[in-house]
C-alpha positions in Angstrom: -48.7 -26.6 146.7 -46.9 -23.9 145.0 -43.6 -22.9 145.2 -40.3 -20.9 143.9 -37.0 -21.1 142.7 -34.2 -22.1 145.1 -30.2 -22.0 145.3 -29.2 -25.6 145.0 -26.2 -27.2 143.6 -27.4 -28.0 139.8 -25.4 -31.6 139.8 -27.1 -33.1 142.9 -29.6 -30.6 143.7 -27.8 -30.2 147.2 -28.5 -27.0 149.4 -26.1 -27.4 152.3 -23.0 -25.5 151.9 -22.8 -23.7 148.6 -20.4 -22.1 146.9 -21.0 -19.6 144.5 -18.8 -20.0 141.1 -16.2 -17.2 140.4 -17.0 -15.8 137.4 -20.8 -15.4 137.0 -21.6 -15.1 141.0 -24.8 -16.3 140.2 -24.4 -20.5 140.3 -23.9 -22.2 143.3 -22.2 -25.6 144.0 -21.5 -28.2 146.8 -18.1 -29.0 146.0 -15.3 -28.1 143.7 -15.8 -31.7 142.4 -19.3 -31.0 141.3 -18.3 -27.4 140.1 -15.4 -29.4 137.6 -18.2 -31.6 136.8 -20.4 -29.2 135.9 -18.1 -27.1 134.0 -18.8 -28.1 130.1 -22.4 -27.4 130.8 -22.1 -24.0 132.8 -19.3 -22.6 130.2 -21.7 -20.9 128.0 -24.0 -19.0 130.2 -21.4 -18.2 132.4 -18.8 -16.6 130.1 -22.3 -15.0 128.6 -22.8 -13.1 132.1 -19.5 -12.1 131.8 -19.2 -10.4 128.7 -22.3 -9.0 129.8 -21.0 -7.5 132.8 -17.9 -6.6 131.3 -19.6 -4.6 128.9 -22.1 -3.2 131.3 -19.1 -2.3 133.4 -17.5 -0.1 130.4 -20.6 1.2 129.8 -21.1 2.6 133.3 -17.3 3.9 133.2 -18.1 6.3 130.3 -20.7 7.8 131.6 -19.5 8.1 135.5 -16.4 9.8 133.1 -18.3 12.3 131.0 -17.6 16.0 131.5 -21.2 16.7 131.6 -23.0 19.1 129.2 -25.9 21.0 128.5 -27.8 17.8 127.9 -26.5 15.4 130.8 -25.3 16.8 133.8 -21.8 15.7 135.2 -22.9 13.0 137.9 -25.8 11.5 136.1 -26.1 8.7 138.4 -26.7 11.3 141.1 -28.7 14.0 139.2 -30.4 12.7 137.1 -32.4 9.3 138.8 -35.6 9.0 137.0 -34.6 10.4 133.9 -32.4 7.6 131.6 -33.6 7.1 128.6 -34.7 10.6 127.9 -31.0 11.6 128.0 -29.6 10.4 124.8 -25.9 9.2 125.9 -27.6 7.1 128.5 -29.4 4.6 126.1 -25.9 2.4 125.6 -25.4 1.8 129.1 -29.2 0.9 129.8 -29.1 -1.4 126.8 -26.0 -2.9 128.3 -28.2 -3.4 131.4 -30.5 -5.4 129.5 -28.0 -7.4 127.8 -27.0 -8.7 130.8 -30.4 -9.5 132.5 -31.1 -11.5 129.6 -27.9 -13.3 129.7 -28.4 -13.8 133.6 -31.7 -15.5 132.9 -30.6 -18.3 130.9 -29.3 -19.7 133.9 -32.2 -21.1 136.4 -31.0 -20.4 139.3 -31.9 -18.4 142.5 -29.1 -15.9 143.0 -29.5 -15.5 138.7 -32.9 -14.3 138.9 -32.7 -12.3 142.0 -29.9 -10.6 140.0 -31.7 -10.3 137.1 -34.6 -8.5 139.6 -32.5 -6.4 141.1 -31.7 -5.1 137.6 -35.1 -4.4 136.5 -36.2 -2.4 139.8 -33.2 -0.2 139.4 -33.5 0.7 135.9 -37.4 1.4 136.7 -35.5 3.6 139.0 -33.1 5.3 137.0 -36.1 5.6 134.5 -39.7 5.7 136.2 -41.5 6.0 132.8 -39.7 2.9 131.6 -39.2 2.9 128.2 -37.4 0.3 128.1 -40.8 -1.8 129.1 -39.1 -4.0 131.7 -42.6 -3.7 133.8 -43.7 -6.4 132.1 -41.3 -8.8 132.6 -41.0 -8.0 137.1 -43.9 -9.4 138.0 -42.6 -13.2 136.9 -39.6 -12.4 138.7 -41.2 -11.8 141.4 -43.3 -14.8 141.9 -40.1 -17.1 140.9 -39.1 -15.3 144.0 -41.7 -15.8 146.2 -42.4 -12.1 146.3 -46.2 -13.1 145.7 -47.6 -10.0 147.9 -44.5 -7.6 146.6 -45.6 -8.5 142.7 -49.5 -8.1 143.2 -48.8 -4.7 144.9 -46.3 -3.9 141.5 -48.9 -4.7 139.1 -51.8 -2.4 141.1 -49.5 0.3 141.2 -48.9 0.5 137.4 -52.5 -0.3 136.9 -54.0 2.2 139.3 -51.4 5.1 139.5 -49.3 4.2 136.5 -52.4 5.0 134.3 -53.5 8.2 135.4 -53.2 11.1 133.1 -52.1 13.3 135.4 -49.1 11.2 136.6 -46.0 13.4 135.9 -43.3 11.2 135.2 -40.5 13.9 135.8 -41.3 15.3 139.1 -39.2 12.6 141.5 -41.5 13.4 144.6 -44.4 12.0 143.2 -45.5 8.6 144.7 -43.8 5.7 142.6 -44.3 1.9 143.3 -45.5 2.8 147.3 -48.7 0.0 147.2 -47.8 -1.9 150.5 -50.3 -5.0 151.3 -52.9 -4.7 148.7 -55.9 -7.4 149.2 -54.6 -10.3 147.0 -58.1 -12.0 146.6 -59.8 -8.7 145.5 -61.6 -9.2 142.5 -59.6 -9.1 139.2 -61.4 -6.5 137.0 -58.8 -3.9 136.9 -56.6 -6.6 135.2 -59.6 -7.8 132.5 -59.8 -4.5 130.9 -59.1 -4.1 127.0 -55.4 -3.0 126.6 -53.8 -4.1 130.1 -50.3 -5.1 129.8 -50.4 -9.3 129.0 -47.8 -10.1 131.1 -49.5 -8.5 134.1 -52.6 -10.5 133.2 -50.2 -13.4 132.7 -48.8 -12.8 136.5 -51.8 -12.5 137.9 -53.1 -15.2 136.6 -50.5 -17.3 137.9 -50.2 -15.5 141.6 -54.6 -16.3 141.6 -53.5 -19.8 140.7 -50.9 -20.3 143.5 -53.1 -18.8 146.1 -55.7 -21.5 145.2 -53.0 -24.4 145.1 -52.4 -23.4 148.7 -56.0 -23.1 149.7 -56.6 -26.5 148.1 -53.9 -28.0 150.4 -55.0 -26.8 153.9 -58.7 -27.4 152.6 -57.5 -30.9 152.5 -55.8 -30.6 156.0 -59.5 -30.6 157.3 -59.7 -34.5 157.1 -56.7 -34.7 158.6 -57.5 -32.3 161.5 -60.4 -34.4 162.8 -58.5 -37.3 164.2 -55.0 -35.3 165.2 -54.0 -32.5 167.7 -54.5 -29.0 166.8 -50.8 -28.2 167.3 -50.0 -30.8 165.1 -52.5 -29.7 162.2 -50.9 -26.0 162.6 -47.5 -27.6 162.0 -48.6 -29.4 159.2 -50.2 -27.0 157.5 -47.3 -24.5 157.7 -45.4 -27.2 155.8 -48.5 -27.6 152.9 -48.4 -23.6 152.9 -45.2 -21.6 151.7 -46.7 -18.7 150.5 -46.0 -16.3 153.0 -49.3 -13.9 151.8 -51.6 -16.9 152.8 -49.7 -17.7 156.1 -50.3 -14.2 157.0 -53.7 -14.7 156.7 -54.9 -16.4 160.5 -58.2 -17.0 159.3 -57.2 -18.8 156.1 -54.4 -20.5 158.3 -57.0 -22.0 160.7 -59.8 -21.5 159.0 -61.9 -25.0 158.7 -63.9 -24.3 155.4 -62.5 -23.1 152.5 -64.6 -24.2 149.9 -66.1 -20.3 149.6 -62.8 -19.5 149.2 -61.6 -22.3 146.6 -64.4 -21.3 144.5 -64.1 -17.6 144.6 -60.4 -18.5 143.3 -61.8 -20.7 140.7 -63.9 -18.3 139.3 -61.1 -15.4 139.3 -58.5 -17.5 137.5 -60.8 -18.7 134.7 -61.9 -14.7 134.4 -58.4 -14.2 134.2 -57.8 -17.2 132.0 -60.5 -15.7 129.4 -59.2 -12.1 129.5 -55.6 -13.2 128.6 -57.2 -15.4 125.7 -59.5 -13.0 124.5 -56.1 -10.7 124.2 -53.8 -13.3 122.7 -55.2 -16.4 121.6 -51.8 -17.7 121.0 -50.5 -17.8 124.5 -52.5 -20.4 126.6 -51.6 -23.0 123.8 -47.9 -21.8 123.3 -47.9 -22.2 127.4 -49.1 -25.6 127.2 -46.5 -26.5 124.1 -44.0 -23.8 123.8 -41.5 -25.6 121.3 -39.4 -22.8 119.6 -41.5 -20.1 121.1 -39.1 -19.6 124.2 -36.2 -19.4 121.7 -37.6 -17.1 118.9 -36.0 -13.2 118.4 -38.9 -11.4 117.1 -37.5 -7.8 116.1 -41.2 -6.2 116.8 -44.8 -7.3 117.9 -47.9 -5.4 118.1 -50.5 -6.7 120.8 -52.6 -9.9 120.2 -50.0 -11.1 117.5 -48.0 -14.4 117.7 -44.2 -12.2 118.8 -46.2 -10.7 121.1 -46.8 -14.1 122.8 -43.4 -15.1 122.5 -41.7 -12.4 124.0 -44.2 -12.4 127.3 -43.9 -16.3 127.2 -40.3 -16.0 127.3 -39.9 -13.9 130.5 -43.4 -15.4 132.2 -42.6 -19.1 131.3 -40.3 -20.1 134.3 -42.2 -18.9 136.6 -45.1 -21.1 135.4 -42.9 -24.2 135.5 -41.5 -24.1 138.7 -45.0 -23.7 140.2 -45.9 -27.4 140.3 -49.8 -27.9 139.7 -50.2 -24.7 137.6 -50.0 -25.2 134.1 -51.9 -28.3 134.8 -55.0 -26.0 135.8 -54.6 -24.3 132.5 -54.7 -27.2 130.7 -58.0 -27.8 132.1 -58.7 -25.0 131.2 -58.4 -24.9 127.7 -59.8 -28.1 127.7 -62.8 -27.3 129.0 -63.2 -24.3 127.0 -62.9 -26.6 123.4 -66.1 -28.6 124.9 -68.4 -25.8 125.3 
């Protein structure tokens, strides 16, 4: 059954009554006792986040406080949406932004990575082009989420729309990021082709491999169905199912075969699987044994190279290892492909 990130209380996992702690906003606790307890491990990241914000904070002030000039108008938050990055004196605050996303993601917790998300979309919206390359790292905040429909519509956008030639970046009434309720089990060749971004392929992967864990379980409901209730069976399989894009499904929901489905699943992920290989053979191991990879600072990567796994298995990694099941499908996988 797959699953995401949740606020609980990170000293007995409680998630009744939480309070959130002062300084970084982002980690919850059941108690002042377990918030004292707690403190010697939490002091790091959470004075990280601040400094972070701080900074970000300053950052913001000057540029809310510049005169304006013939190269950034006065309100740039107001005038000039969609176009950071392109105006120079905006790069410090956007790098700021950054600063603090990262430092809000060392901490695994919900309210850090819906922070952290909330981040991201708005500096895709302050600049659409996105030079900054923050696409790539959405989509895994997105499934930690449970935004599984939200992040397969944000990944066909850029690969659909965000590739077109004739996409002009600087008019603001073009359509940006307006895919609503895409097909999730479409097939997956717009995200096999040479040169799509990895950690897409990486997300999609991983979406492809939560919609089977949840087919899997209600598949295995069947048995269960033949000797109980239906109204029992429907609540039991809205407790197997918490992806809210297969509960939307009816036919799925109470559907009574879905071994076509299973295998059409199957067969998608280990496309998938192959695609991301075939474009960085380092990955699927590095996922399956990521010692110092999720703590390396590469300064540069080009595509297919070893930094350029680490830096998508850094942001994608999480997401993969709150998703019970899923990296054990990989390891299959990879096992399967060293016997053939």
């Amino acid at each position: 059954m797959s699953a995401s990130i949740t606020p609980h209380c990170p000293v007995c996992n409680s998630k009744n009554k939480l309070s959130k702690c002062a300084g970084c906003k982002v980690v919850p606790y059941c108690s002042k006792e377990h918030q004292v307890a707690h403190h010697n491990s939490h002091k790091a990241a959470c004075n990280a986040i601040q400094r972070a914000q701080k900074n970000l904070d300053r950052e913001e002030q000057a540029l809310r406080s510049h005169p304006g000039d013939m190269f950034m108008p006065t309100n740039v938050f107001e005038d000039a949406v969609g176009h950071f990055w392109g105006i120079h004196e905006t790069r410090d605050y956007m790098r700021a932004r950054y600063a603090l996303i990262e430092a809000l993601l060392k901490v695994k917790q919900f309210d850090a990575v819906q922070a952290a998300f909330d981040h991201i979309m708005d500096i895709l919206r302050l600049c659409r082009s996105d030079n900054m390359g923050v696409r790539s790292q959405a989509p895994a905040l997105f499934l930690r989420l449970g935004k599984d429909q939200e992040c397969y519509d944000f990944i066909k956008w850029w690969s659909t729309t965000g590739e077109r030639d004739d996409y002009d970046w600087g008019d603001m009434d073009m359509p940006y990021l307006d895919l609503k309720g895409e097909d999730v089990f479409e097939p997956v060749d717009l995200y096999t082709e040479e040169f799509h971004d990895l950690g897409h392929t990486v997300a999609i992967t991983l979406l492809k491999i939560k919609l089977l864990l949840d087919v899997k379980a209600l598949h295995s409901s069947t048995v269960i169905g033949e000797v109980i209730p239906q109204e029992v069976l429907d609540n039991i399989r809205g407790q197997l199912v918490t992806r809210t894009v297969i509960i939307e499904h009816k036919d799925i929901m109470e559907g009574k075969d879905h071994a076509p489905l299973i295998e059409k699943l199957e067969s998608q992920v280990e496309e998938l699987f192959k695609s991301v290989n075939s474009t960085n053979k380092f990955f699927w191991p590095a996922l399956l044994n990521p010692r110092s990879n999720l703590t390396a600072r590469p300064s540069h990567y080009s595509p297919g190279t070893k930094e350029h796994m680490q830096l998508t298995l850094q942001f994608t990694y999480d997401a993969w290892a709150e998703t019970p099941g899923a990296i054990d499908i990989i390891r299959d996988l990879v096992k399967k492909g060293a016997e053939n």
